[in-house]
C-alpha positions in Angstrom: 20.8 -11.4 -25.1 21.7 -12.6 -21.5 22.7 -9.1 -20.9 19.2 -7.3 -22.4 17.4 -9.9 -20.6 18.8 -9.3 -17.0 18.3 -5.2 -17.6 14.6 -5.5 -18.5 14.0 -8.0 -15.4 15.9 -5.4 -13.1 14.6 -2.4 -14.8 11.3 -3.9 -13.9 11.6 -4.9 -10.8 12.8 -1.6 -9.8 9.6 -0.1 -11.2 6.8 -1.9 -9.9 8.9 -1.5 -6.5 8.6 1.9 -6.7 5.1 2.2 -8.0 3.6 -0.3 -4.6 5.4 2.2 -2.6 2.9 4.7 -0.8 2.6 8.0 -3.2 2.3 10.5 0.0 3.4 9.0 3.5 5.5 11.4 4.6 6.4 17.3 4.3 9.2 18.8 3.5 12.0 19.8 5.8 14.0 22.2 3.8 17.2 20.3 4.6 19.3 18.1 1.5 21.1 16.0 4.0 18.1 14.8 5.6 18.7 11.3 3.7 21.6 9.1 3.1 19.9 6.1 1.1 21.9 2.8 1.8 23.2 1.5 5.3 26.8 1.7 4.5 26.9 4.8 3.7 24.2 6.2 6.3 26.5 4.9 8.8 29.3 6.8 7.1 27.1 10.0 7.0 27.3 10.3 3.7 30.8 11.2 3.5 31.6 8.9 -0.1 32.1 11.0 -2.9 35.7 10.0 -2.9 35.1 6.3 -2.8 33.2 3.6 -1.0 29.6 4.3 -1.8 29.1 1.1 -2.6 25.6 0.6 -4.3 24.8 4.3 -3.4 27.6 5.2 -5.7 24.7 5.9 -8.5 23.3 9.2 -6.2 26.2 10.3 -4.4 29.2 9.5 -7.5 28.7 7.8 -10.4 32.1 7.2 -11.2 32.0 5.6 -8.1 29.7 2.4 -10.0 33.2 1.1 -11.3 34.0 0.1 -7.6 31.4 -2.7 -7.6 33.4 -5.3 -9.2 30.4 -8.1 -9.3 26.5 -8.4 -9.9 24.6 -7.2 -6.8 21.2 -6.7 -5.1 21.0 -4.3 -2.6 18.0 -3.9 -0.5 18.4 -1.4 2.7 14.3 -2.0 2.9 13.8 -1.5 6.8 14.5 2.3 8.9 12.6 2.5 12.4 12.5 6.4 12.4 11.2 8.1 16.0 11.3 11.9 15.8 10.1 14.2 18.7 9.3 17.7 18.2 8.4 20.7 20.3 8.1 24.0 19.3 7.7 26.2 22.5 5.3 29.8 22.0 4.2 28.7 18.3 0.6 30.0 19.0 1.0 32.6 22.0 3.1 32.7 24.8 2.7 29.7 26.8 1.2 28.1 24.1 3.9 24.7 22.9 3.1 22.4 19.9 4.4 19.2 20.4 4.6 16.0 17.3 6.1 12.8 17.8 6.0 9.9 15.3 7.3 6.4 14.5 7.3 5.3 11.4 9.1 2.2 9.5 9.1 2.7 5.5 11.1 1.4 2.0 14.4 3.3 1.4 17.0 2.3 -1.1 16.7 -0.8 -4.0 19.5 -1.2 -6.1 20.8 -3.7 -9.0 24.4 -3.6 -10.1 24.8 -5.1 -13.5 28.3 -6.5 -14.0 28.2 -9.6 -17.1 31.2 -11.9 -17.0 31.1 -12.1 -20.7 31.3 -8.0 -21.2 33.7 -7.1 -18.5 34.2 -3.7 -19.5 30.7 -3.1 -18.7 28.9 -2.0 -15.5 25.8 -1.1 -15.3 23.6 0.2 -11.9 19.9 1.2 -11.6 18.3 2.0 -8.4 15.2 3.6 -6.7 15.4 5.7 -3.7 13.8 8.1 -1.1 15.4 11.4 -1.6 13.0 13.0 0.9 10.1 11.1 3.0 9.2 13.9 5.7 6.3 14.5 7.7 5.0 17.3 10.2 1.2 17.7 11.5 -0.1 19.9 14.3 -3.6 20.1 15.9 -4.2 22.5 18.7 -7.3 24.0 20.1 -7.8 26.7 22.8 -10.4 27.9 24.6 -11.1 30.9 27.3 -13.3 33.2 28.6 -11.7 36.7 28.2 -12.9 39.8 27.1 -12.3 40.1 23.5 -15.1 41.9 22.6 -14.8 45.6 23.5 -18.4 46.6 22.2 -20.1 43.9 24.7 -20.0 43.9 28.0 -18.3 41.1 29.9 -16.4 38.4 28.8 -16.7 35.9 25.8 -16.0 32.6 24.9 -13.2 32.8 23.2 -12.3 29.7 21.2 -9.5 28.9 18.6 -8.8 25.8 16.8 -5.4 25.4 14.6 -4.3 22.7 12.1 -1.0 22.7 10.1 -0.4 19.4 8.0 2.5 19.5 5.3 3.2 15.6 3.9 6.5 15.4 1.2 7.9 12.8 -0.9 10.3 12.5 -3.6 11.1 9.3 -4.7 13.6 8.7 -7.2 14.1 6.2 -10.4 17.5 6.3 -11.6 20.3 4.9 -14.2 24.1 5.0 -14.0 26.9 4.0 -16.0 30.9 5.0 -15.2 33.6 5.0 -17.8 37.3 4.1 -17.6 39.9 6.1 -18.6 42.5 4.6 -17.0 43.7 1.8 -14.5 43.3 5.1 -11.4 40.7 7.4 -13.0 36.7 6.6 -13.6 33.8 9.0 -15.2 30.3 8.3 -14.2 27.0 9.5 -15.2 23.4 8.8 -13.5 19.8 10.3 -14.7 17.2 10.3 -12.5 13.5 10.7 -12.5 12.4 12.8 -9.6 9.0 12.2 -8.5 7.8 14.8 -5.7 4.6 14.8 -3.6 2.9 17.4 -2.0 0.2 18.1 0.7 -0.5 21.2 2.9 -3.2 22.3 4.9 -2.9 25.7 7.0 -6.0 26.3 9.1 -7.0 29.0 11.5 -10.6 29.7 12.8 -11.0 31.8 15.6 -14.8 32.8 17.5 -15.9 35.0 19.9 -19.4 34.9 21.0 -21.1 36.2 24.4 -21.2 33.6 27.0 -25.0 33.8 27.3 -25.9 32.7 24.1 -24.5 29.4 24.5 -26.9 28.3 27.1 -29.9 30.2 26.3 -32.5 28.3 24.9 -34.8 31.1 23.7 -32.9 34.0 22.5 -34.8 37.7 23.1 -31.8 38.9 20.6 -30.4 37.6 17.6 -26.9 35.4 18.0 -24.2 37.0 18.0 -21.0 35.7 17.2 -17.7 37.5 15.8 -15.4 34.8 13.6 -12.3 35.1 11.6 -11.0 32.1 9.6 -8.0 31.7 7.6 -7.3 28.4 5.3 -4.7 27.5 2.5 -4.7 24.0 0.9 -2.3 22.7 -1.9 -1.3 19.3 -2.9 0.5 18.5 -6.3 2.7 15.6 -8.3 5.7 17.0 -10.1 8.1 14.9 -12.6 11.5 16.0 -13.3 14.5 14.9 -14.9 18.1 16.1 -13.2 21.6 14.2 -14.0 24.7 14.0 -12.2 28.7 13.8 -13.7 31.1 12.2 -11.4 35.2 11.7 -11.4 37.0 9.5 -9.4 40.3 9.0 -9.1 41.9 6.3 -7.2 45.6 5.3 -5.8 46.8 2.6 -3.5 45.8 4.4 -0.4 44.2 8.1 -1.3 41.0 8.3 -3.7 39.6 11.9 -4.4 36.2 12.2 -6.0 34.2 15.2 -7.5 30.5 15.3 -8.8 28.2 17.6 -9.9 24.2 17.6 -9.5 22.3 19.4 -12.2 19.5 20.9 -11.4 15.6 19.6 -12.1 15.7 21.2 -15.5 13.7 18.5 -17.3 10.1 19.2 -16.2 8.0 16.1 -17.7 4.6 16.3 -16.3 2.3 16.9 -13.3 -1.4 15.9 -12.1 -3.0 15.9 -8.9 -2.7 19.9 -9.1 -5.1 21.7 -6.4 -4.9 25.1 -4.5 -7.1 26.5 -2.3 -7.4 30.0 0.2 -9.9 31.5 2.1 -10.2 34.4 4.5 -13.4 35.3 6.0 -13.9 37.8 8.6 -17.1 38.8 10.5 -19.0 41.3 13.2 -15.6 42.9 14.0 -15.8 46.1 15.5 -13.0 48.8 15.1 -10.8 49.5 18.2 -10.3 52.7 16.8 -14.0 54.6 16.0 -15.8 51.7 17.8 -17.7 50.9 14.1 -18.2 47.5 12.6 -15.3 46.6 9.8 -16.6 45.4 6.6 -17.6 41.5 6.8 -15.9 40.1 4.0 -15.4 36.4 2.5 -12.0 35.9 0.5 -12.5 32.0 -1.4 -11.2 30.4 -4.3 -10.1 27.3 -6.1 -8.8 25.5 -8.6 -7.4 22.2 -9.8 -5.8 20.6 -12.4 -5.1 22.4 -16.0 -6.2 25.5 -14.5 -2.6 25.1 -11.9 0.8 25.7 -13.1 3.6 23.9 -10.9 7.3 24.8 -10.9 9.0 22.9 -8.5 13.0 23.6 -8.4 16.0 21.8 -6.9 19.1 23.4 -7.3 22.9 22.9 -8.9 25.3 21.3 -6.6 29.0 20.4 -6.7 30.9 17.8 -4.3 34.0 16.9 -3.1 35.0 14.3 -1.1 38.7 12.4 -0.2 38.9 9.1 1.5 41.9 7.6 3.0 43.2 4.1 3.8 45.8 4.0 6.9 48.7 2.4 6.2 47.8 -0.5 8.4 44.7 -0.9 6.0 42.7 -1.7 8.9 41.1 1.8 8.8 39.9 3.8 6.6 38.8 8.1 6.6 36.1 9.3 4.6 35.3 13.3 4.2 33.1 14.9 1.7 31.5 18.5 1.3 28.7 19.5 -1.0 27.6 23.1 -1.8 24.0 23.8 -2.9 23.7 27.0 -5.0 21.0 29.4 -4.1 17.4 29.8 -5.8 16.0 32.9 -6.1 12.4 33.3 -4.8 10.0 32.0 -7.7 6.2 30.9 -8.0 5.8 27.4 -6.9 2.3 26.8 -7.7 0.5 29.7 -9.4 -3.4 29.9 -11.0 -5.4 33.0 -12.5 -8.1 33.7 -9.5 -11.6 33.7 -10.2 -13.5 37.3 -10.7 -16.0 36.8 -8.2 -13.1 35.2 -5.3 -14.1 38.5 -2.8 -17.9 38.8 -1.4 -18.6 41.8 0.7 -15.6 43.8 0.3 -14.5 46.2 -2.4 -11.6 44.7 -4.1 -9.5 47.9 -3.9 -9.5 47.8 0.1 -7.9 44.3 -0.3 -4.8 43.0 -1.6 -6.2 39.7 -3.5 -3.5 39.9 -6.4 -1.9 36.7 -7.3 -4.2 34.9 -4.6 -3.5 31.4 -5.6 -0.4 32.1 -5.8 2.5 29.9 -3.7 6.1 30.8 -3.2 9.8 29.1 -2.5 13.7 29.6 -3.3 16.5 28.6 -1.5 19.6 29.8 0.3 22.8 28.9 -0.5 23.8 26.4 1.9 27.2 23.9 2.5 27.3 20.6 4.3 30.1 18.7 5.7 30.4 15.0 6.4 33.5 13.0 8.1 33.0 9.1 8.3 35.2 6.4 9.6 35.6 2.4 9.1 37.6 -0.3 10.8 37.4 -3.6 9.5 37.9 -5.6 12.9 38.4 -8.6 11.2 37.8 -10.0 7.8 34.0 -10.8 8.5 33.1 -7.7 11.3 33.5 -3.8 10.5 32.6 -0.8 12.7 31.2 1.9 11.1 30.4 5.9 12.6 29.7 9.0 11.0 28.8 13.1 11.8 27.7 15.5 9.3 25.2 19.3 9.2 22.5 18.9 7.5 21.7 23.2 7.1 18.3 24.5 6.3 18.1 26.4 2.5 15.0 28.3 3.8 16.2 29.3 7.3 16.2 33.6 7.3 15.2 33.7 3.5 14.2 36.9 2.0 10.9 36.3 -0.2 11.1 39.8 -1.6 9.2 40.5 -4.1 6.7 38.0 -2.8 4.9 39.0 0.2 6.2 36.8 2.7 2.2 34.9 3.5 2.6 33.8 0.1 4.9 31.0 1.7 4.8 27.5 3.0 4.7 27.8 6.5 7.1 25.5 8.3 9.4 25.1 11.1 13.0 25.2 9.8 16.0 23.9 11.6 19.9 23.0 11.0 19.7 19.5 12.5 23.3 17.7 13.2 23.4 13.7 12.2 25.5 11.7 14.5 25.9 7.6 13.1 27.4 4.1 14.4 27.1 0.6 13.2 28.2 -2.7 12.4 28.6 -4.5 8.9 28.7 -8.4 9.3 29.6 -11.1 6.1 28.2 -14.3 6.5 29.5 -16.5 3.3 30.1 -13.6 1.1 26.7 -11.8 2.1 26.7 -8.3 4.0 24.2 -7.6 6.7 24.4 -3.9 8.3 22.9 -2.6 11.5 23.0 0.5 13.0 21.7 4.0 14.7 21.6 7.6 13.6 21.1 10.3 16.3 19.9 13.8 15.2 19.5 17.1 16.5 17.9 20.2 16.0 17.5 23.7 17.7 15.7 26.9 16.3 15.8 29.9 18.8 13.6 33.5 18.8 11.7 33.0 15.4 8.2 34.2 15.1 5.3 33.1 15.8 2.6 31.4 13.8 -0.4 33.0 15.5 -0.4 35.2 19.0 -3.8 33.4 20.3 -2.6 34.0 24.0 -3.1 37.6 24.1 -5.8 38.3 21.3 -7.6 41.4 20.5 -10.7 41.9 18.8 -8.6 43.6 15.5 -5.3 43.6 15.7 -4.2 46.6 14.0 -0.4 45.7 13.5 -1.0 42.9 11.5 -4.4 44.1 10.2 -5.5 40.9 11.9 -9.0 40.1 13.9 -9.3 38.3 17.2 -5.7 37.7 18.1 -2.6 39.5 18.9 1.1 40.7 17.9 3.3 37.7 16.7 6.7 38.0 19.0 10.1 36.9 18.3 10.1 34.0 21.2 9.8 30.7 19.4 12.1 28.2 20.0 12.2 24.5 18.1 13.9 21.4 19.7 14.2 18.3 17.8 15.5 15.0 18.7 15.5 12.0 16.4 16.2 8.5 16.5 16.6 6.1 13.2 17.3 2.3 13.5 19.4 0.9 10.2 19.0 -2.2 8.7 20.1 -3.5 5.1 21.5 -6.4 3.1 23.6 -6.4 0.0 23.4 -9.8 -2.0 26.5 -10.7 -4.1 26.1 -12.6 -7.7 29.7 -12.9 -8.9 32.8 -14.8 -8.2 34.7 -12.0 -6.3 34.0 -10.0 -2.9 32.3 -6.6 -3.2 34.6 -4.1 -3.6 35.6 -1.6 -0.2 
């Protein structure tokens, strides 16, 4: 009875945690080693499928739950996270957006069950942050050029550009491990996956003669040539995925191997809605000098009438760690290869009959215009880690691994590629050092993580630096030809700091 009791209160606890935690703080990066969950193994990069997880052993091995050898709380609840961002040319030669952010937010709660009166038994659950990522740009420009060809003089050209894509999966999870022997452990975990999305992609562009914005009393009618361009989705996905871990340990080697299924159990989804628009108006052929058709491209739905299909893929790692003979130190390394997802429909809905005004639908291609697209590359990450217990109370702690991005060059073919998420996509390096303190059995951990991006000669959103009045490359009014001259730094900074409370009569397990 003591046993059920102490389950439900920890099952509990985990649940309302999770539930007070925000639903959409944080969009999606693209990258699977963006997070690393607990302190200890943050500062290790990650690098503990062969061993040493600790209370993370539930995501990254669950064979690796048999380590804990007592009752435990673990609550890594406090990352300071600064991230800089500058993507030089997205808009138009010349033309930089720039986001920087600090943010400090919930990461890893975990409860390892081990009973004195059921030895054999071990028992973890655990919520966690699998992906809390966020990216928002506003930029407006204005100028007075001459855009339109048929007017004389310039105009006032003005542009204005928003791009806001918030991400969060959160997940709920259960572990058990099984021994088969004195050296060799099986382990199970099933998670629930909870995923957020919201995305915004805005671009209205104007061109109007300068006159008219000062004139009072108007002889002739306002003129005004316009081009807009919108997409809007936001949507709550539950899935159920499972991992299978082996771990097999000697006196001074331990090799580990797991396996992530992917998000086959699809449970349920609500806050479904999708949205695109494209209007265009009083553009004027470069070619014959006669107005194009003004058109109005809109529709929406919500709820029932969206399907959503978000996929994660199948993933198998490896990892070795090894204690010097000294048994001061101790190497960690671990590799994980993500298989590739061929391109699929992310978020589909059947668009409305009446969705075009002012254009015949044959001149248009409107087919499958709620229609949002994603897959994945397949990609493999490395992580090396490294610990040295200084003395029985004081460890040092460091860590490197890649962090590759699954959507980085992908082909969307069959799927024309504007059916997309838009993003900026980088490989982004982790660099990690820290310190792990006991005070009277207790474990406090501290510690920085460095990371670093680059992204060189990818396309641009939108040419607004050298705009025409139809652009008739891209079949695109009032800017120009996207070139091949972005480039993307990033540089981040993330302050760790956890706790790990012991309830038994031995010391945690290294």
């Amino acid at each position: 009875m003591d046993l059920i009791k102490t389950f439900i209160l920890s099952l509990s606890i985990t649940v309302m945690l999770s539930i007070l935690l925000p639903e959409q703080v944080e969009g999606q990066s693209h990258n699977y080693w963006t997070r690393s969950f607990n302190e200890e193994t943050s500062l290790l990069s990650g690098a503990v499928v062969g061993g040493g997880a600790g209370s993370a052993a539930i995501y990254f091995n669950p064979a690796g739950i048999a380590e804990n050898t007592e009752s435990s709380l673990s609550v890594n609840a406090s990352l300071f996270s600064f991230k800089f961002l500058k993507v030089e040319n997205a808009l138009g030669d010349g033309i930089d957006l720039n986001y920087s952010r600090g943010i400090i937010e919930p990461r890893f709660i975990s409860y390892n069950i081990k009973p004195k009166n059921h030895p054999g038994l071990n028992l973890e659950i655990a919520f966690l942050n699998n992906e809390n990522y966020s990216l928002e740009f506003t930029h407006s420009l204005e100028n007075e050029i001459d855009v339109l060809k048929n007017l004389e003089g310039d105009e006032r050209y003005y542009s204005f550009f928003n791009y806001t894509n918030n991400y969060r999966d959160d997940w709920i999870g259960i572990g058990v491990p099984l021994k088969l022997s004195p050296k060799l452990f099986l382990g199970t975990s099933m998670f629930l996956s909870i995923r957020s999305l919201d995305y915004r992609y805005v671009t209205d562009t104007e061109a109007f003669p300068l006159d008219s914005a000062f004139s009072g009393s108007q002889q002739e009618p306002f003129y005004s040539a316009n081009y807009q361009d919108y997409e809007y989705l936001g949507f709550n996905d539950y899935r159920l995925l499972w991992k299978f871990g082996l771990l097999y340990k000697s006196e001074r080697i331990s090799f580990g191997i797991n396996l992530t299924t992917p998000s086959v159990g699809h449970i349920y989804s609500d806050g479904k809605k999708v949205s695109r628009k494209t209007k265009q108006s009083n553009i004027t052929s470069p070619e014959t000098g006669e107005p194009l058709p003004d058109y109005t491209l809109v529709d929406y739905k919500e709820a029932k009438d969206v399907s959503v299909n978000d996929k994660s893929p199948l993933s198998v790692s490896a990892g070795i760690t090894y204690l010097f003979p000294e048994k001061k130190m101790t190497l960690y390394s671990t590799f994980e290869y993500f298989a590739g997802i061929d391109t699929y429909r992310l978020v589909e809905a059947d668009e409305s009959a009446d969705l075009a005004a002012g254009l015949p639908i044959q001149d248009f291609e409107f087919n499958e215009w709620l229609t949002f697209v994603s897959g994945a590359k397949p990609v493999l990450n490395g992580a090396l880690g490294f610990r040295w217990c200084i003395n029985q109370d004081l460890m040092f702690l460091s860590g490197f691994r890649t962090d590759f991005n699954y959507r980085k060059n992908l082909e969307y073919s069959p799927f024309a590629s504007r059916k997309k998420i838009n993003g900026v996509d980088l490989d982004v390096y982790h660099v990690t050092s820290g310190l792990s303190l006991k005070i009277k059995g207790q474990y406090l951990i501290v510690g920085i993580q460095y990371s670093a991006g680059r992204n060189k000669n990818k396309e641009q959103f939108i040419n607004l630096s050298d705009p025409s009045e139809f652009n008739t490359t891209e079949l695109a009014p009032l800017q120009g030809t996207r070139q091949n001259n972005v480039n993307s730094t990033l540089n981040a900074f993330s302050i760790y700091f956890g706790a790990t409370f012991n309830f038994g009569g031995k010391e945690k397990s290294k």
